[in-house]
C-alpha positions as a Markdown table, in Angstrom:
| # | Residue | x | y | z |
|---|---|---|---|---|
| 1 | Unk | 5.3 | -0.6 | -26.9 |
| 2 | Unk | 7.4 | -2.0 | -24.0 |
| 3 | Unk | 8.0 | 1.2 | -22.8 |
| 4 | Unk | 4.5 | 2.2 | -22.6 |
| 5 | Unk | 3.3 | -0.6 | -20.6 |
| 6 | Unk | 6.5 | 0.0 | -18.1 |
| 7 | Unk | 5.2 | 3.6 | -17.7 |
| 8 | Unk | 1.6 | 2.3 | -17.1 |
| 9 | Unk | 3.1 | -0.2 | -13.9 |
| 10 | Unk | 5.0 | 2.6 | -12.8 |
| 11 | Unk | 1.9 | 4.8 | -13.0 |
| 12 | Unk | -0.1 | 2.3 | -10.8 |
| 13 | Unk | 3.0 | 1.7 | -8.5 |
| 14 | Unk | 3.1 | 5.9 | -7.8 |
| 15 | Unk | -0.8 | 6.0 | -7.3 |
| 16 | Unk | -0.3 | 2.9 | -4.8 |
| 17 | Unk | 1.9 | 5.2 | -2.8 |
| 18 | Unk | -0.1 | 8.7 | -3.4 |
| 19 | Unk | -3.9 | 7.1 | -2.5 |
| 20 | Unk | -3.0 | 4.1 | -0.4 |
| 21 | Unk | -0.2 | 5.6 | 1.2 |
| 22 | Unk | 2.3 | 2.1 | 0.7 |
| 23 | Unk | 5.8 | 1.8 | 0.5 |
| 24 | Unk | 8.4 | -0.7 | -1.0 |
| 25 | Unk | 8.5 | -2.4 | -4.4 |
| 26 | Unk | 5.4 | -3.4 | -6.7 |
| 27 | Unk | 5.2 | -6.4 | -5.1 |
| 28 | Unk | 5.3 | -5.0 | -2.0 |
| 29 | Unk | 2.4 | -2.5 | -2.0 |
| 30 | Unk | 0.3 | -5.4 | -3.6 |
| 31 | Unk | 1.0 | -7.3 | -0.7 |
| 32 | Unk | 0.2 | -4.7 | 1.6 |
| 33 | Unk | -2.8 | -3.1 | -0.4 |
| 34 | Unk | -5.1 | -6.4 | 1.2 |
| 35 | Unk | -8.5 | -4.9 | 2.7 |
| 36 | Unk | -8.0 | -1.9 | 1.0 |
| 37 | Unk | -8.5 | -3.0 | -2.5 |
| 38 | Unk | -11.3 | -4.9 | -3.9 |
| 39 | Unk | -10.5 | -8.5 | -4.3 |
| 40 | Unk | -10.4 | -9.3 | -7.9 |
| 41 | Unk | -8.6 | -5.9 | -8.2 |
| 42 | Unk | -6.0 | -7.5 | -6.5 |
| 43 | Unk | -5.9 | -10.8 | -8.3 |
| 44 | Unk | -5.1 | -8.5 | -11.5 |
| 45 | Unk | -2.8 | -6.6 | -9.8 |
| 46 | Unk | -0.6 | -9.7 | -9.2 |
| 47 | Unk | -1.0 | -10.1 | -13.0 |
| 48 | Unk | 1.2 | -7.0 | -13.1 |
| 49 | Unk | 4.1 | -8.3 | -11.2 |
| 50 | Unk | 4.2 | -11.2 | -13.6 |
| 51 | Unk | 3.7 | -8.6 | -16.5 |
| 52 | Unk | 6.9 | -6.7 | -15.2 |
| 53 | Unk | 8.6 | -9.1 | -14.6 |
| 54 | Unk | 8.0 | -10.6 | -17.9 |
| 55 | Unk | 8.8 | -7.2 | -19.6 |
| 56 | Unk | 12.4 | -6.8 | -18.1 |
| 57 | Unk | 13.4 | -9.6 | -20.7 |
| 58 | Unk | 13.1 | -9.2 | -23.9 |
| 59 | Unk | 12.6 | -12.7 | -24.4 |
| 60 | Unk | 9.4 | -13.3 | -22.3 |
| 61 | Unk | 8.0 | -9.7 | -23.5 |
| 62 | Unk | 7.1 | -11.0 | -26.8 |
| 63 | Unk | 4.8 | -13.5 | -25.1 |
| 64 | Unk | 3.1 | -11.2 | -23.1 |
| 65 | Unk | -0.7 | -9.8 | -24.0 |
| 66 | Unk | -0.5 | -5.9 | -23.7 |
| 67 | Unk | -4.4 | -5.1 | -23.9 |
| 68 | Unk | -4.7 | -7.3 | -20.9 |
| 69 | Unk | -2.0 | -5.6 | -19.2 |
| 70 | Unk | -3.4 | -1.7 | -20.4 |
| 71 | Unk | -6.7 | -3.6 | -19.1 |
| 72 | Unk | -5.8 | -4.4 | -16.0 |
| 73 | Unk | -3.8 | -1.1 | -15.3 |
| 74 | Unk | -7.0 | 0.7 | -16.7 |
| 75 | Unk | -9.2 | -1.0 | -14.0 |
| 76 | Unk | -7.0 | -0.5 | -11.1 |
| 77 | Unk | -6.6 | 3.1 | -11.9 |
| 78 | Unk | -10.4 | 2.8 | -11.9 |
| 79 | Unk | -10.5 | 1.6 | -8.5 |
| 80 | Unk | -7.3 | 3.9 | -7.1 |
| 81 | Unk | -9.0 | 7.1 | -7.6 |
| 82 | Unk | -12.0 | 6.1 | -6.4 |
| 83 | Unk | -10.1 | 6.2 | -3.2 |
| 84 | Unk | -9.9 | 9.8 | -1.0 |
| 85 | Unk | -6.8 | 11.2 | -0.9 |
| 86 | Unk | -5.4 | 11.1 | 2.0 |
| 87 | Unk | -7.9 | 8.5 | 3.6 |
| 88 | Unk | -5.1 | 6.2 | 4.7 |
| 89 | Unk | -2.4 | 9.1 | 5.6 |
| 90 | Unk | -5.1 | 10.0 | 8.2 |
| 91 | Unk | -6.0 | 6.5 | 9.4 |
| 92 | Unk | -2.1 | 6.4 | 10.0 |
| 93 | Unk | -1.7 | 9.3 | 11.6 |
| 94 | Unk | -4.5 | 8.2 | 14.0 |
| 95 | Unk | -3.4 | 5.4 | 15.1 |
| 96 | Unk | 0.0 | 6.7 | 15.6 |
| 97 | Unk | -1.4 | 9.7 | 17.6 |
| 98 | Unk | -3.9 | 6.4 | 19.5 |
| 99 | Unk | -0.4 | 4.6 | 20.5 |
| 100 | Unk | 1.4 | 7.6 | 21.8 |
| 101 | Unk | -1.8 | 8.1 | 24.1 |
| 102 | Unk | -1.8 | 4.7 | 25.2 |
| 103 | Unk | 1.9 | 4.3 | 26.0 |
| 104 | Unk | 2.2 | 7.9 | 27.9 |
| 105 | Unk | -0.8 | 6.4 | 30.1 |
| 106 | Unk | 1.1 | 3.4 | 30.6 |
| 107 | Unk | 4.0 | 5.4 | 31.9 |
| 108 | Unk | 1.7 | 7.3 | 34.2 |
| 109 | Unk | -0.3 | 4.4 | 35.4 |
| 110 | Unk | 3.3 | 3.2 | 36.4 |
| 111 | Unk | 5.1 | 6.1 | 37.8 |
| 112 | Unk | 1.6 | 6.5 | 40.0 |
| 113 | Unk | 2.0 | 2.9 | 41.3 |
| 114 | Unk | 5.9 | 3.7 | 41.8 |
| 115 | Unk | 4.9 | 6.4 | 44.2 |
| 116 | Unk | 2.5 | 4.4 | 45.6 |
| 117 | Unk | 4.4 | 2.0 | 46.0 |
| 118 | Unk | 7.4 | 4.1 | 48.2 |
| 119 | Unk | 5.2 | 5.9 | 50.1 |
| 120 | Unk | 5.1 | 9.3 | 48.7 |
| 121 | Unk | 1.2 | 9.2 | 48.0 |
């Protein structure tokens, strides 16, 4: 039963990375999945750290409640493909293509002033 509820986290962890496009540990993409995830998806996904946490002793794993924790991986798998694919990748890609744009101006703006500057223009 343990096992299954480890391969349900893990699920969610891999569709954190595939739609949301984060990296890192659990806790992580959780961190990082603010303003891209519904609020009180995000309160339940912390729930899921605990939960794994809890589940890598055998100890606490006795005292954790697995319909809440296939609950709460059901909804956020809910919410995760409601996500396009790729939406993020893009949004990343854009703003690395929008920095590029504004640094290479930067350099112009500067080597224009430079020959400005020594009297070449």
């Amino acid at each position: 039963m343990h096992a299954h509820l480890n391969d349900r986290i893990g699920g969610i962890d891999a569709l954190l990375a595939e739609r949301l496009h984060l990296t890192g540990s659990l806790r992580d993409k959780i961190a990082d999945a603010r303003g891209r995830l519904p609020r009180v998806a995000l309160a339940q996904a912390r729930e899921l750290i605990e939960a794994q946490d809890r589940l890598s002793n055998p100890a606490t794993a006795r005292a954790l409640d697995p319909a809440r924790v296939e609950a709460t991986c059901a909804m956020l798998e809910r919410h995760l493909h409601a996500v396009p694919e790729g939406k993020y990748r893009r949004r990343a890609r854009s703003a690395l293509i929008g920095l590029v744009a504004v640094r290479l101006l930067i350099v112009m703006v500067l080597f224009f002033a430079l020959l400005v500057w020594r009297g070449f223009l």
